[in-house]
LUMMAR-49224 format. One line per field, with one value per residue (C-alpha): residue in one letter; chain; x, y, z. Coordinates in steps of 0.05 Angstrom, whole numbers, plus 5000, padded with zeros to 4 digits. Layout:
REM residues N
aa = A,...
ch = A,...
X = X,...
Y = Y,...
Z = Z,...
END
This chain:
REM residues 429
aa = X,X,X,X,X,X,X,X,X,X,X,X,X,X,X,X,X,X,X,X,X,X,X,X,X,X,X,X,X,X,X,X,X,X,X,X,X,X,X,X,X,X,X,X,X,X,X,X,X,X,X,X,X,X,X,X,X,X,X,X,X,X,X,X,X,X,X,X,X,X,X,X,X,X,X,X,X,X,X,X,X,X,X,X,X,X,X,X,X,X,X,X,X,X,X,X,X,X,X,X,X,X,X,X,X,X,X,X,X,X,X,X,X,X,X,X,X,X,X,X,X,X,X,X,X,X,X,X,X,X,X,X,X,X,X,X,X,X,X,X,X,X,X,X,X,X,X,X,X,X,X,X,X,X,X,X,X,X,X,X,X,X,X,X,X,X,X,X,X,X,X,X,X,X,X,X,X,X,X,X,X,X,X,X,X,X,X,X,X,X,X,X,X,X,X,X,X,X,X,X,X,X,X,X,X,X,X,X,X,X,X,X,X,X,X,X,X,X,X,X,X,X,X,X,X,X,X,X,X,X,X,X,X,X,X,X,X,X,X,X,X,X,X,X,X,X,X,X,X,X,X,X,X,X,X,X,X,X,X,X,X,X,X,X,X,X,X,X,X,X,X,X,X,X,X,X,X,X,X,X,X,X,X,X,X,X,X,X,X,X,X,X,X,X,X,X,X,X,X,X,X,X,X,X,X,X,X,X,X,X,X,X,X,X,X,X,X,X,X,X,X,X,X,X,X,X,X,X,X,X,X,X,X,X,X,X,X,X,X,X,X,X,X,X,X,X,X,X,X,X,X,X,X,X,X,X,X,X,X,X,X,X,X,X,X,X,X,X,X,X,X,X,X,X,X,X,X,X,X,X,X,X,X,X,X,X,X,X,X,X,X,X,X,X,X,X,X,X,X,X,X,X,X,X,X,X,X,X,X,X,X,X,X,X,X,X,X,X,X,X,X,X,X,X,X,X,X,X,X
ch = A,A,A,A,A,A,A,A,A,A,A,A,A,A,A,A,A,A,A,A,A,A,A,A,A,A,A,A,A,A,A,A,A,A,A,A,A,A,A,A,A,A,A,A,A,A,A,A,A,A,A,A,A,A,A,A,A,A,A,A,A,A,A,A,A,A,A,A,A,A,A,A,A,A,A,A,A,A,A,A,A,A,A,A,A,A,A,A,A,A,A,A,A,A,A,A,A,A,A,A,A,A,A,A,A,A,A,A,A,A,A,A,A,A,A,A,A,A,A,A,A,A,A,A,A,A,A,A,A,A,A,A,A,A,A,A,A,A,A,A,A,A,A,A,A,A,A,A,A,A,A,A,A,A,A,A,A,A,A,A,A,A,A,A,A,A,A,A,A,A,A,A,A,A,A,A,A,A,A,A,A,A,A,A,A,A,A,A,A,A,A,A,A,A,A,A,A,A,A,A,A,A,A,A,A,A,A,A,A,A,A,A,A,A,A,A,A,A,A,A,A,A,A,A,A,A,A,A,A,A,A,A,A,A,A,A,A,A,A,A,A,A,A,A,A,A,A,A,A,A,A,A,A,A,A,A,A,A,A,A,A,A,A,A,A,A,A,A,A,A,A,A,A,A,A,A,A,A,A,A,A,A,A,A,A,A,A,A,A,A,A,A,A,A,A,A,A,A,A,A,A,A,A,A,A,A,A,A,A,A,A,A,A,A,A,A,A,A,A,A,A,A,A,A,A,A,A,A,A,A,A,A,A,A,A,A,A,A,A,A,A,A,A,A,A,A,A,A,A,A,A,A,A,A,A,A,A,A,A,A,A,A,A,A,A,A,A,A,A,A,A,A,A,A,A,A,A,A,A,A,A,A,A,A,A,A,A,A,A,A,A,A,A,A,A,A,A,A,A,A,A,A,A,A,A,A,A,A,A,A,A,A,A,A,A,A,A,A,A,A,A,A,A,A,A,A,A,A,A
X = 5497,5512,5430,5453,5502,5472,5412,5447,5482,5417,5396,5462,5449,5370,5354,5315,5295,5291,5243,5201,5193,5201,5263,5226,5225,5300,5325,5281,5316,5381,5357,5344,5409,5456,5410,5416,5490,5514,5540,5515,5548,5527,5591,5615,5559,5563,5643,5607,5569,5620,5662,5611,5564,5528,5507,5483,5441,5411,5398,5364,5320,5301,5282,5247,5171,5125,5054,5019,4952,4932,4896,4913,4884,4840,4830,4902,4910,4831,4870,4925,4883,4838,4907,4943,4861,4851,4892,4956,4942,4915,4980,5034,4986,5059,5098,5108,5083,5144,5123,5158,5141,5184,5191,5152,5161,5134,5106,5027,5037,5076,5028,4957,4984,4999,4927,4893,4931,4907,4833,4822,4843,4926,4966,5008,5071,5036,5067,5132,5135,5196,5190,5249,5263,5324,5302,5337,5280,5228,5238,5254,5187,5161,5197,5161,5096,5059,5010,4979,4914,4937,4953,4876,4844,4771,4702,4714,4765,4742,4816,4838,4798,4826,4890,4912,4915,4904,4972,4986,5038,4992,4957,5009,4994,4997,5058,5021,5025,5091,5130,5103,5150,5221,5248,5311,5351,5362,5372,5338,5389,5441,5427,5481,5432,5378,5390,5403,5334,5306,5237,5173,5102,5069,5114,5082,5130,5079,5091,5170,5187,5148,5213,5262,5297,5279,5350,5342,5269,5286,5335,5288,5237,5295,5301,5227,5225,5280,5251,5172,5163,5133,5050,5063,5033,5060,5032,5047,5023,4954,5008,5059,5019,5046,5109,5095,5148,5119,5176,5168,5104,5021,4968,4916,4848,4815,4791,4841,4893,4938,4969,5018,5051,5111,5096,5109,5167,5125,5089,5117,5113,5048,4987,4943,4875,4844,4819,4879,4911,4858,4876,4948,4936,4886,4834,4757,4721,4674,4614,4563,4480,4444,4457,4397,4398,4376,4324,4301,4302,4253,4214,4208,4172,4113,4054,4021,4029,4049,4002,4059,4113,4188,4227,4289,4334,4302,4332,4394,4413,4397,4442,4498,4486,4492,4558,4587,4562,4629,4639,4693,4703,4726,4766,4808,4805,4836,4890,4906,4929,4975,4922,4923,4887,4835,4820,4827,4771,4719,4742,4727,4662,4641,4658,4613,4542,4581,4622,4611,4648,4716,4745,4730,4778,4828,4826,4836,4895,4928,4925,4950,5006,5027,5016,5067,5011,5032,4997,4928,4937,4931,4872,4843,4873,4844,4779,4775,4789,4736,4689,4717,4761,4778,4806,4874,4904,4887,4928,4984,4989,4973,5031,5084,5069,5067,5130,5161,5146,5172,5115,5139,5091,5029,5054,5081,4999,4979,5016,4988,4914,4955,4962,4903,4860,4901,4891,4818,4815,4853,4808,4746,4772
Y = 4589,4657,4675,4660,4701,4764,4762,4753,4824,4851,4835,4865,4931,4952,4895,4856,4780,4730,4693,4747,4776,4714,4685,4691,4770,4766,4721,4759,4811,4784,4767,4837,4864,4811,4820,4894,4899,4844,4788,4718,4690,4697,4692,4736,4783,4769,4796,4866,4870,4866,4922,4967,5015,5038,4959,4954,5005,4987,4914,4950,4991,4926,4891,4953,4946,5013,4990,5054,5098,5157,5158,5075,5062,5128,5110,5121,5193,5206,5185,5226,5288,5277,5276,5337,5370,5355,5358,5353,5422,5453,5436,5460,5522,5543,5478,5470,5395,5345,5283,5229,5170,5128,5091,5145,5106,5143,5196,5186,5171,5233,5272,5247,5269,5338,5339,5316,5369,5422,5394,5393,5474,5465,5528,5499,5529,5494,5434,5400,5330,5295,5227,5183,5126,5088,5088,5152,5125,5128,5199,5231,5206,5231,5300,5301,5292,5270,5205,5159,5136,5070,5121,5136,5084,5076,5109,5184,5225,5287,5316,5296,5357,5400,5385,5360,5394,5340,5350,5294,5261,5249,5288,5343,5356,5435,5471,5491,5407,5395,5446,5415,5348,5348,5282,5258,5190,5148,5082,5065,5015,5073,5102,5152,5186,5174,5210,5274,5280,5286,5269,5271,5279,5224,5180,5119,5061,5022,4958,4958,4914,4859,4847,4859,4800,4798,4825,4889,4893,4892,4947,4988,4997,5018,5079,5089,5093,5140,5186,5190,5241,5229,5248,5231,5167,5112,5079,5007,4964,4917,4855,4891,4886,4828,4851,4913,4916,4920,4948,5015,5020,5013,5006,5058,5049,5060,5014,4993,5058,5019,5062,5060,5113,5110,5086,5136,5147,5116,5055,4988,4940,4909,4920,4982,4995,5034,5086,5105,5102,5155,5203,5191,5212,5267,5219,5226,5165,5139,5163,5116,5110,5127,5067,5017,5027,5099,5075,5019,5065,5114,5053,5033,5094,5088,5062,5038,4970,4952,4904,4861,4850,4851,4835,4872,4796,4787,4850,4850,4779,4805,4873,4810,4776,4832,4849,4781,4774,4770,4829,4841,4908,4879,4831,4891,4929,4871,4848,4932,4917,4863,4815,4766,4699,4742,4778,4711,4681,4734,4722,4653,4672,4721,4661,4628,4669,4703,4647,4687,4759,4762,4817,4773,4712,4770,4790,4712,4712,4760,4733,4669,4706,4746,4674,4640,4596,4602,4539,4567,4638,4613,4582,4643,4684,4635,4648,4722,4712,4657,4714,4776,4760,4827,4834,4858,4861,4781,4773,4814,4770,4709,4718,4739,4667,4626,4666,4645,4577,4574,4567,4618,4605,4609,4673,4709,4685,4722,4779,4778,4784,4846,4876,4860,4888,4952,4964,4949,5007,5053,5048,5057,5124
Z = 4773,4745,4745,4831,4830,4793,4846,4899,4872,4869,4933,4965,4913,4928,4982,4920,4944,4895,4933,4937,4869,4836,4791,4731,4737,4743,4694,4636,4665,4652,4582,4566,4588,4551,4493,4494,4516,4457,4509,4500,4563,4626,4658,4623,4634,4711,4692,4664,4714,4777,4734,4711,4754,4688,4667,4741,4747,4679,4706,4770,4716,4687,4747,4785,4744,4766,4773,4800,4786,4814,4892,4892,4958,4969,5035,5055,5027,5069,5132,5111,5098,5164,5211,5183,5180,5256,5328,5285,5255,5317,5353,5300,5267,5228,5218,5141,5131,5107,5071,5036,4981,4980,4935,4893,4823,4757,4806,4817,4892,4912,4866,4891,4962,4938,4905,4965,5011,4965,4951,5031,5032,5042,5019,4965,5015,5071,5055,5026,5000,4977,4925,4925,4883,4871,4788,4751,4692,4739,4767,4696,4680,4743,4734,4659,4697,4628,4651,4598,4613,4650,4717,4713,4740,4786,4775,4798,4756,4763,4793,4720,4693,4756,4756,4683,4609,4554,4506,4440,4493,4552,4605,4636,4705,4728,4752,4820,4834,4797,4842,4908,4901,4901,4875,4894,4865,4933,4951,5026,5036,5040,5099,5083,5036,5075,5142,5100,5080,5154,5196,5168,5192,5134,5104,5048,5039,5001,4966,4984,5044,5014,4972,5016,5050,5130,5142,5097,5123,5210,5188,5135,5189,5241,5192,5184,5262,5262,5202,5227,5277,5341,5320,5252,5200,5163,5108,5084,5032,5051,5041,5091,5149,5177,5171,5223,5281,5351,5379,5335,5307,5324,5278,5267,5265,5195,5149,5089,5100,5127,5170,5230,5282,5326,5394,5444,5485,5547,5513,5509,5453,5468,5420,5427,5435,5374,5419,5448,5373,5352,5418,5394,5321,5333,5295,5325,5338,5297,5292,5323,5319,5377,5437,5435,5516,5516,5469,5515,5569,5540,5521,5593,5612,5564,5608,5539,5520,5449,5413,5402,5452,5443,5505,5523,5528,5452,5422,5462,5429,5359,5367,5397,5331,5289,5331,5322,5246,5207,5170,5103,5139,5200,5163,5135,5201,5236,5174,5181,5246,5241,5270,5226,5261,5282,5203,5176,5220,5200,5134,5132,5167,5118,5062,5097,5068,5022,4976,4915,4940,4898,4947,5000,4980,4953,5018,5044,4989,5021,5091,5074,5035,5094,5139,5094,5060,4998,4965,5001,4976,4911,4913,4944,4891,4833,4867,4870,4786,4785,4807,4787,4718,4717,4786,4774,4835,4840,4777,4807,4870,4838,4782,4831,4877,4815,4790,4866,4856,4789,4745,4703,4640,4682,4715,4644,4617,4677,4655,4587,4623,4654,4594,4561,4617,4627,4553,4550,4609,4570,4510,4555,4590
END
């Protein structure tokens, strides 16, 4: 009963939900703190709690676990480079650039924006990007800006060697990136604290509303509205695009950024096309190859006659198949955009010929996650491992459902694959 009680504290502190992270996470948590703090009771622990503010933010220290890397999702900080590089910058030539992480963790997030802002040509007083984070541990270890080899993760390090001095405590990241972030202790359900920081033109609220009860969510993304200016970008979690709101925000076009703007002042809250998303974000189309009716046109006026003959209805219905052919890119396009039905059918197209892709029934995982199929998910998720045993974000997902539904041994062995597999990456880098 007390285990109740303290989450339902939590939840009304920093918007956790139990049923989201998982009760498991919590009550270790709880174990932690009575161990540490001497008290073998829980109620009387619950007591401490409701009279200290020091033992509660120590609990919320327990229960908030970072699990960050540098550029996690390139594809997001690409988009975010490509607006501010395009229209965006044509149309406010001396506008200093405000961006926000939130929450920003141990740092990496707020950090691989600044690098990618001065990779792409930024003037390091172009820009100004604020990291917030409701754990004081978190940002003194993101002040410190000294990384262990865990926040180096994927094939292509090479801005380790530009922008990080090896020392006998980690890798210490340069000045020139430290001073662009301005870290701030905030909690987003405060909105107090939060309307003093302003509007921004990129603002990443990544992996956050997925544990936030629907309540603390329909208001979060009320103040997300409010804080992202009119041209500017949001970016969400891949798991948080369900949990989009129409009436604020559209989905952009581009592959696995998951990325959102404002809807304009004369739009209602009906989807949007993807063109008009790109006129909207000053985003250029993709580029396409050249359209197989030019090429049949030119065709046409050749008086030779091929040896072999290929009609016009035959190569139209192969460039239809090709079209309709269910792609794992699509399948991400459309789960980017909130369309869930539609990503999951070329999903389970694409598992069709493709039964032995791990990223593919990831990808399924996730859907049914978002979809409320919990049971489903975690098949998908067991999958993806089947495949790919080294798939860690499959073990993430797949420990926080089975910590949900109580299968709190499975989930802590999951955990210990965690481990294991973040220390066999250190060791290789």
């Amino acid at each position: 009963m007390s285990a109740e009680r303290i989450a339902l504290m939590l939840q009304k502190a920093m918007g956790l939900d139990r049923a989201s992270v998982g009760s498991g996470i919590i009550l270790s948590a709880i174990r932690k703190r009575m161990r540490a703090t001497g008290v073998t009771d829980e109620e009387r622990f619950l007591a401490l709690l409701q009279e200290s503010a020091d033992e509660m933010k120590a609990m919320i220290e327990e229960v908030v676990v970072p699990e960050t890397w540098f550029f996690r999702n390139e594809a997001a900080f690409r988009l975010m480079v490509k607006h501010l590089s395009g229209k965006w910058r044509s149309a406010h030539p001396d506008r200093i650039h405000r961006l926000l992480s939130m929450p920003c963790s141990s740092g990496e997030e707020p950090y691989s924006m600044a690098m990618a802002l001065l990779d792409a040509g930024f003037r390091a007083d172009g820009f100004q990007i604020d990291a917030i984070d409701i754990s004081n541990q978190n940002l003194e270890k993101a002040r410190k800006a000294v990384y262990g080899k865990g926040s180096f993760r994927g094939g292509d390090l090479e801005f380790r060697r530009r922008y990080f001095n090896m020392t006998e405590a980690g890798y210490r990241l340069h000045s020139q990136v430290r001073s662009s972030v301005r870290f701030h202790q905030v909690n987003i359900l405060d909105h107090s604290q939060v309307n003093r920081l302003g509007s921004y033109d990129i603002i990443f609220c990544r992996n956050l509303l997925i544990y936030f009860n629907q309540d603390d969510r329909d208001r979060t993304a009320g103040v997300l509205s409010k804080m992202l200016n009119q041209d500017g970008l949001l970016f969400v979690g891949h798991a948080e695009t369900g949990l989009m709101w129409k009436q604020h925000f559209a989905a952009v076009s581009h592959s696995m950024a998951f990325a959102y703007r404002s809807l304009g002042r004369d739009e209602s809250a009906s989807p949007v096309s993807s063109e008009k998303a790109r006129s909207r974000t000053g985003l250029a189309p993709k580029s396409t190859l050249p359209q197989l009716d030019s090429i049949l046109s030119r065709s046409r006026k050749k008086t030779v006659k091929p040896i072999k003959v290929v009609s016009e209805r035959n190569i139209d219905s192969v460039k239809v198949a090709q079209e309709k052919r269910p792609s794992l890119e699509e399948a991400s396009r459309l789960a980017d955009q909130g369309r869930l039905d539609e990503a999951r059918q070329q999903c389970e197209g694409y598992l069709k010929t493709q039964s032995g892709s791990a990223q593919a029934w990831f990808l399924m995982g996730l859907i049914l996650d978002t979809q409320g199929e919990k049971e489903r998910a975690k098949d998908g998720f067991r999958k993806a491992l089947y495949l790919d045993p080294n798939h860690y974000e499959a073990l993430v997902h797949l420990a926080l459902l089975l910590d949900q539904g109580g299968e709190l041994k499975a989930a802590e062995q999951l955990r210990a694959r965690m481990q294991r597999l973040k220390g066999r990456q250190r060791a290789q880098s």
